[in-house]
N, C-alpha and C positions, 0 to 999 in steps of 0.2 A: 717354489721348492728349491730352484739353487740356492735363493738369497741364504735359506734356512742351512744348506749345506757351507756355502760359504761362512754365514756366524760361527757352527760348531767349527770347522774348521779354524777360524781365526781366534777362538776363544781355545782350544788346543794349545795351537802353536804359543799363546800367552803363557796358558798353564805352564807348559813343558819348557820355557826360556825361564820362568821365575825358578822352578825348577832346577836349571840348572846355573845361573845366577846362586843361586843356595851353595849348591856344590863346590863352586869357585873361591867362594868369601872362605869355605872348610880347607882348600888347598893348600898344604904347605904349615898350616896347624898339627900341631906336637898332638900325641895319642890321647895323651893323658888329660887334656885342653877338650880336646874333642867330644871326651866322652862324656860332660859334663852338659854335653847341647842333648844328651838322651832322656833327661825327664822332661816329662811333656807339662806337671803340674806349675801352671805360671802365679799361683795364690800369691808368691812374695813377689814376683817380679825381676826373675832372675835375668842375668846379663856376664858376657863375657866380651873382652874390650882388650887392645893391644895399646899398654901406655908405652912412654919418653918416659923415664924418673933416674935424675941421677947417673948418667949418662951410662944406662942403660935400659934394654926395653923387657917389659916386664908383663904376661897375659894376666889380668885380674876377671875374677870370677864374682861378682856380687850382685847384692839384692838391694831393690828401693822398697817394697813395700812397706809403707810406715809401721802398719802394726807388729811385724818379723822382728825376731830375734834372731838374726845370723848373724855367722859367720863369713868375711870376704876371706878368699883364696885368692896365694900367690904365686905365679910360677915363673919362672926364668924363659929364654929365649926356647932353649928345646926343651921344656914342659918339666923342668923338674921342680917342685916347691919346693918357695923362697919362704924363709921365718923373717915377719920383721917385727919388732918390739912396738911397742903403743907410740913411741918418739917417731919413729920410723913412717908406721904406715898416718899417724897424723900429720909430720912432711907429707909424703906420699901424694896425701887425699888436696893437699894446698898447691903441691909446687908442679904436679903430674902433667903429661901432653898427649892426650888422645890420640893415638897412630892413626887406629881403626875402630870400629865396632866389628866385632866378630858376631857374636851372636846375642838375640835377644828372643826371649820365650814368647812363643806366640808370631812372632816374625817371621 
């Protein structure tokens, strides 16, 4: 019987460290960034990522599922969206340096 109380126990304190591990990776992320980690649906395979481009750092918002038709999003250091022309975000997508992964759906 303890062994059983020790498992839930240590399976807890798992739960609630990944838990807040989550929490941490969201600290310090712009509102507007954040709010984009609220749909739960993962069909395209959405992702948000803190790049290097250009000697500045830039949150990107996108999707890999092959068969999706989206759109990636771009914001600046405090979350406001950046426009960049097809020239632009195809540098971008070549010469980019992945800070961090912020978030990834399902994650």
């Amino acid at each position: 019987m303890k062994s059983l109380f020790l498992s839930l126990g240590v399976i807890a304190a798992v739960l609630f460290a990944c838990d807040k591990e989550r929490e941490l990776r969201l600290d310090g992320i712009p509102e507007s960034v954040k709010q984009l980690t609220g749909d739960n649906n993962c069909t395209c395979d959405p992702r948000i990522g803190l790049f290097r481009w250009d000697d500045r750092l830039l949150y990107v918002h996108w999707f890999i599922g092959p068969a999706c038709d989206t759109i990636t999003s771009y914001f600046d250091e405090d979350g406001n969206p950046v426009e960049l022309n097809a020239d632009e975000q195809n540098e971008f997508w070549e010469d980019k340096e992945l800070v961090r992964m912020i978030w990834v759906c399902g994650e």
